[in-house]
C-alpha positions in Angstrom: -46.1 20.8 7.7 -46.4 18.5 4.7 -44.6 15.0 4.6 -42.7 14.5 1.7 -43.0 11.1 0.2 -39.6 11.7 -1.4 -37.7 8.4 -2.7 -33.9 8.1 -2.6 -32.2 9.5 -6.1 -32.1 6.9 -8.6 -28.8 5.8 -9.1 -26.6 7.3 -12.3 -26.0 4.3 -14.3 -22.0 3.4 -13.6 -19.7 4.1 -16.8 -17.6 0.7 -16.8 -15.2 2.3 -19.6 -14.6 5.6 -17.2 -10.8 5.5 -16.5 -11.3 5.9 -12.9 -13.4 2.8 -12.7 -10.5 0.7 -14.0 -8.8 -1.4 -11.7 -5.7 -1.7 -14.0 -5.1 2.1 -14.1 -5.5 2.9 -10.5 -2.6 -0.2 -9.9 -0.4 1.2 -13.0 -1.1 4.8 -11.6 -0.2 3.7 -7.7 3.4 2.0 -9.8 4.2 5.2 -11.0 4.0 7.3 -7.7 5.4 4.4 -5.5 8.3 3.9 -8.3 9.0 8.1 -7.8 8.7 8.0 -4.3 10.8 5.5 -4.3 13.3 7.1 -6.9 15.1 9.6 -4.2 15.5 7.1 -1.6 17.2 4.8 -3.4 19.8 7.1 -5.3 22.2 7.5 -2.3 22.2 3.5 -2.1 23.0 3.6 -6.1 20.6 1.4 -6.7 17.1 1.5 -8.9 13.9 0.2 -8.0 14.1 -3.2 -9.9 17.8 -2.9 -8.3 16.1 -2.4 -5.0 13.8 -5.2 -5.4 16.5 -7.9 -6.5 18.4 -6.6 -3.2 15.4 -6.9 -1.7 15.1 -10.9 -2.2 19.1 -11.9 -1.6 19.1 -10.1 1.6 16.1 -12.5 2.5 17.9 -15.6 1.1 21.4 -15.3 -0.2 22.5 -17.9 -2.8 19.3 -18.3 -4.8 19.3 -19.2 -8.4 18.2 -16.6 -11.2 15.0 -18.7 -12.0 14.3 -18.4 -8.5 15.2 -14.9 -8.3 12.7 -14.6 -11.4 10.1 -16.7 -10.5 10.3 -14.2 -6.9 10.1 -10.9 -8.8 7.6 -12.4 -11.7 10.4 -11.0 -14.5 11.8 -12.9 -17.2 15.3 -13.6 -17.7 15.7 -10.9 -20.7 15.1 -8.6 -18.0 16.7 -9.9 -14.9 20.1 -10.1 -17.0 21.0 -6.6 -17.4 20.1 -5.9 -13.6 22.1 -8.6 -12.7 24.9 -7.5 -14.7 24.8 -3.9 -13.1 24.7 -5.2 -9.5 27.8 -7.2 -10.2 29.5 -4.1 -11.9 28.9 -2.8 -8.4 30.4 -5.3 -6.9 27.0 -6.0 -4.9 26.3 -9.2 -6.3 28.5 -12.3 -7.9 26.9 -14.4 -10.1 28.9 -18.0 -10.2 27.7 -21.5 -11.7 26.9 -23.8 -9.2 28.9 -26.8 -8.7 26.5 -29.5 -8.4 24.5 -28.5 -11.7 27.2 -26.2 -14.0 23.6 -25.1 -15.9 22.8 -23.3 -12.7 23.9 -19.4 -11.6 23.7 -18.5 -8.1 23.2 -15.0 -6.7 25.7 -14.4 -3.5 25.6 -11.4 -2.2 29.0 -9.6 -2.0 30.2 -8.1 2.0 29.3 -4.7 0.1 25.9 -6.2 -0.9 25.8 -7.6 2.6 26.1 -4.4 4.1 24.0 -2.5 2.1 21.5 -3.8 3.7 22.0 -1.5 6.8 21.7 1.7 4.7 18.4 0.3 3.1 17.0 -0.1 6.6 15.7 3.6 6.8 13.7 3.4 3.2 10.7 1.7 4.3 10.5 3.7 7.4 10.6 6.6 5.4 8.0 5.1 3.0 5.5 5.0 5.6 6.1 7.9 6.9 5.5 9.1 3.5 1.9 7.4 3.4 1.0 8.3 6.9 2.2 12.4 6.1 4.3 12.3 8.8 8.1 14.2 7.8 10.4 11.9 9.9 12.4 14.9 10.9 10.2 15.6 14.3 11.7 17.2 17.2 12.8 14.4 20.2 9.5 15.4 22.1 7.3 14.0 19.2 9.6 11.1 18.2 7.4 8.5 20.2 4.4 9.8 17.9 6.5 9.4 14.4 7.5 5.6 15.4 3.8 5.2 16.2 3.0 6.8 12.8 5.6 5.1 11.1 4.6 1.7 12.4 1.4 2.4 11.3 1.9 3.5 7.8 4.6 0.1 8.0 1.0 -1.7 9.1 -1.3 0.3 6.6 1.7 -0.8 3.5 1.6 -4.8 5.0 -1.7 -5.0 4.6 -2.5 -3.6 1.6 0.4 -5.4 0.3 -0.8 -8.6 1.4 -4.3 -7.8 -0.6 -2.3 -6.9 -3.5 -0.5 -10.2 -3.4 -3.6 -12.0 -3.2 -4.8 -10.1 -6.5 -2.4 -11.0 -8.1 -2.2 -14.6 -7.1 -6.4 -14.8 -8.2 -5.3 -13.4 -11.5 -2.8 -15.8 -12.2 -5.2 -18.4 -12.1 -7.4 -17.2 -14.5 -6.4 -18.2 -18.0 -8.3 -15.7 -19.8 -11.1 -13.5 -18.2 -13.4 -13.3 -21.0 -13.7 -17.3 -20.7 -14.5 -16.9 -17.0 -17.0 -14.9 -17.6 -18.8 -17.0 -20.1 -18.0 -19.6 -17.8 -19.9 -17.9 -14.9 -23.0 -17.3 -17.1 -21.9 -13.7 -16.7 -24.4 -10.5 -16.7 -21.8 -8.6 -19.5 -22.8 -8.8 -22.8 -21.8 -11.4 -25.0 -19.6 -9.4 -27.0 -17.0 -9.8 -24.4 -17.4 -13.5 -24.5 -15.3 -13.5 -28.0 -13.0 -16.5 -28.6 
């Protein structure tokens, strides 16, 4: 029997400009598909998913201002106006100046905003049912085991939620990445390092 004297493969050089190796396409990607799986659980409500969202924050805090609301939901006022303006033609929402500081809107939800909320209640259940495969429509005997699995996928959603959060929050704080880099005596090549 000969010993082979065999090293491990060399590694294949990684392609950094591959599309699969981009951090920003797998998130925009993941958007998409949670946006469309979103899309038919939210249509009985009558509400999109930017809708959804703004819901989403008044039914955690009633009576916040729009900056607030904005500042919550990282979207500008250009594009938290016309959502507002569709909840309210729905009578889910009233917008009205607040009295101490007439510069101000509040956000009050309206008693159909309010209960709303009670129909929402099955979407992120069937979200994570949706991530763990499970269908949601078991029969009785198996309805322990979809909780289980739904609470799990709820779990799985939490936490990657929470990691995605913190992304986000790491990216905020860098004013320009290039500039880190250079900052960081980086490995890239200097051609990134352009002012």
């Amino acid at each position: 029997m000969q010993r082979a004297n065999a090293s491990p493969p060399a590694a294949l050089p990684v392609d950094w400009l591959a599309l699969d190796q981009q951090l920003c396409f797998a998130l925009y990607a993941a958007s998409l598909a949670m946006t469309k799986a979103y899309k038919p659980l939210l249509a009985p409500l009558g509400l999109t998913y930017p809708q959804y969202l703004v819901m989403l924050v008044l039914w955690e805090g009633d009576g916040l201002g729009v900056s607030q609301l904005g500042a919550r939901l990282a979207l500008d006022s250009g594009t938290l106006t016309p959502l507002l303006k569709r909840l309210e033609a729905q009578a889910l929402v009233q917008r009205l100046r607040d009295a101490s500081d007439e510069r101000r809107v509040r956000l009050h939800l309206t008693a159909s905003g309010r209960a709303l909320r009670a129909q929402a209640m099955a979407v992120p259940q069937a979200i994570a049912c949706a991530v763990t495969g499970s269908s949601g429509t078991d029969t009785d005997t198996d309805a322990d085991a979809t909780v289980a699995q739904a609470t799990g996928g709820l779990r799985q959603i939490g936490a990657l939620a929470a990691q995605l959060h913190s992304l986000r929050r790491q990216l905020q704080t860098i004013s320009s990445p290039a500039a880190t880099l250079a900052d960081q005596g980086s490995p890239f090549p200097p051609t990134l390092h352009k002012d």
